[in-house]
C-alpha positions as CSV (number, residue, x, y, z in Angstrom):
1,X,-20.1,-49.6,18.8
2,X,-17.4,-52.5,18.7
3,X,-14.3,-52.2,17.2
4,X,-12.4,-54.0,14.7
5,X,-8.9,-55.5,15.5
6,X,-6.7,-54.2,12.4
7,X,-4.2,-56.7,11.6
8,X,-1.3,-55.1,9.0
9,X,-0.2,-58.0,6.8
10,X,3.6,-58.6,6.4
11,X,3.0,-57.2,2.5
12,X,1.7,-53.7,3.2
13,X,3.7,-53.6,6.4
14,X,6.7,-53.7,4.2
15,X,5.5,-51.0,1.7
16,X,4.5,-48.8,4.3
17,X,8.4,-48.7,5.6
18,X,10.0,-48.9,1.9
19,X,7.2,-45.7,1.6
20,X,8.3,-43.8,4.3
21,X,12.2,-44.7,4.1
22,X,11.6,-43.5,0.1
23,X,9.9,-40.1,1.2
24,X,12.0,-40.0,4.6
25,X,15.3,-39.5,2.2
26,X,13.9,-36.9,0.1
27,X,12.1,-34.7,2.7
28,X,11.4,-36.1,6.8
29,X,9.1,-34.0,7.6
30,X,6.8,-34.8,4.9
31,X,7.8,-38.5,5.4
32,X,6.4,-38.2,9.2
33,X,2.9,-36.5,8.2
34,X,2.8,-38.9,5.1
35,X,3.1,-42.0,7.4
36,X,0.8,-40.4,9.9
37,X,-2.0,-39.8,7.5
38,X,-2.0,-43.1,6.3
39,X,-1.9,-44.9,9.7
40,X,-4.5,-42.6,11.1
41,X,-6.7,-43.9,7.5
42,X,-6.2,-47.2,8.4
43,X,-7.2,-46.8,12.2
44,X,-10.2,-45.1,10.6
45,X,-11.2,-49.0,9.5
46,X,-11.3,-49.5,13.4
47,X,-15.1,-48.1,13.6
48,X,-16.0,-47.9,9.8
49,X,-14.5,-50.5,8.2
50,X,-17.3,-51.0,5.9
51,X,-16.3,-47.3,4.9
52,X,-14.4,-48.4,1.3
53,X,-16.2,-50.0,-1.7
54,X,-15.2,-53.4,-3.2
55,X,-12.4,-53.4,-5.4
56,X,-12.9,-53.0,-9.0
57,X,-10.9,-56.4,-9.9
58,X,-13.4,-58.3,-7.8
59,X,-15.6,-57.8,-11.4
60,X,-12.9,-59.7,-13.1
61,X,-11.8,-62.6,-10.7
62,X,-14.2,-63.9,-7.7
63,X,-11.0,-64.1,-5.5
64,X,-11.1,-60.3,-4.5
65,X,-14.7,-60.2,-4.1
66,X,-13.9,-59.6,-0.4
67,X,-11.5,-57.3,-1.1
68,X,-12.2,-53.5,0.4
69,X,-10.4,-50.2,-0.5
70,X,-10.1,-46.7,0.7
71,X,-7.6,-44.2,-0.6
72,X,-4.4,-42.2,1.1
73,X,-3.4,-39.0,-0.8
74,X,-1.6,-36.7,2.1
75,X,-2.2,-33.6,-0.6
76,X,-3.1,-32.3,-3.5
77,X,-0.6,-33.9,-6.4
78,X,0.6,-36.2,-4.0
79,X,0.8,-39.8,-5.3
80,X,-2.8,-41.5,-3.7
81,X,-2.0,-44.9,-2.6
82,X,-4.9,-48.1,-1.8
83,X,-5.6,-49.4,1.1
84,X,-6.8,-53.0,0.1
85,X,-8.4,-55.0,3.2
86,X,-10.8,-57.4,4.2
87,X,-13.3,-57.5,6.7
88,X,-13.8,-60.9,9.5
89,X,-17.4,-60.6,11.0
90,X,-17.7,-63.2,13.1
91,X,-16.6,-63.2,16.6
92,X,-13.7,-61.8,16.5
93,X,-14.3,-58.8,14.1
94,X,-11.1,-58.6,12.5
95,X,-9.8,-55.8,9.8
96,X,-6.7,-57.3,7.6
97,X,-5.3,-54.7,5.8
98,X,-3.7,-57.3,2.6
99,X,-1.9,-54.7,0.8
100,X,-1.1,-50.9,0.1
101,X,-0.4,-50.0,-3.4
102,X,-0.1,-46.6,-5.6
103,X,-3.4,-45.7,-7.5
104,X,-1.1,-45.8,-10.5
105,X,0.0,-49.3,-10.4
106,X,-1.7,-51.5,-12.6
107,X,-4.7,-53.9,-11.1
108,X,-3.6,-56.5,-8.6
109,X,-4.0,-59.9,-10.3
């Protein structure tokens, strides 16, 4: 099977680290598993990238029709966060994941 080149946008990049330096204050440990979990979910998009379903504002605005989620929760209670992508392909078969954001947060718009 051929794999997808994931590409991390310069957006979720920089959630991921205001994440993990958030959680890294508050408890490392859980910090280092949190980031670990989500990195190895987004690898996951490597081999199955057609794994998450469009996402739901794509009903409301043709824009994110290409727009892809899956979901990070690192445990039971713990805040679950969206991995919002998009999928290339053509030759070069290309996974760019466009943002990260908490469940909670309001649609993107």
């Amino acid at each position: 099977m051929n794999k997808y080149k994931i590409i991390i946008s310069q957006e979720a990049e920089d959630i991921l680290t205001a994440s993990y330096d958030y959680l890294y204050a508050r408890n490392p440990l859980a910090a280092v598993k949190w980031l670990d979990g989500m990195l190895q979910t987004i690898q996951s998009l490597d081999t199955f990238p057609e794994q998450g379903a469009i996402i739901p504002e794509a009903s409301l605005d043709a824009s994110f029709a290409d727009l892809h989620q899956i979901f990070y929760t690192m445990n039971a209670g713990g805040n679950t966060y969206r991995i919002i992508y998009k999928i290339t392909n053509d030759t070069c078969k290309i996974v760019d994941v466009v943002t990260i954001r908490s469940a909670y947060q309001q649609p993107m718009a």
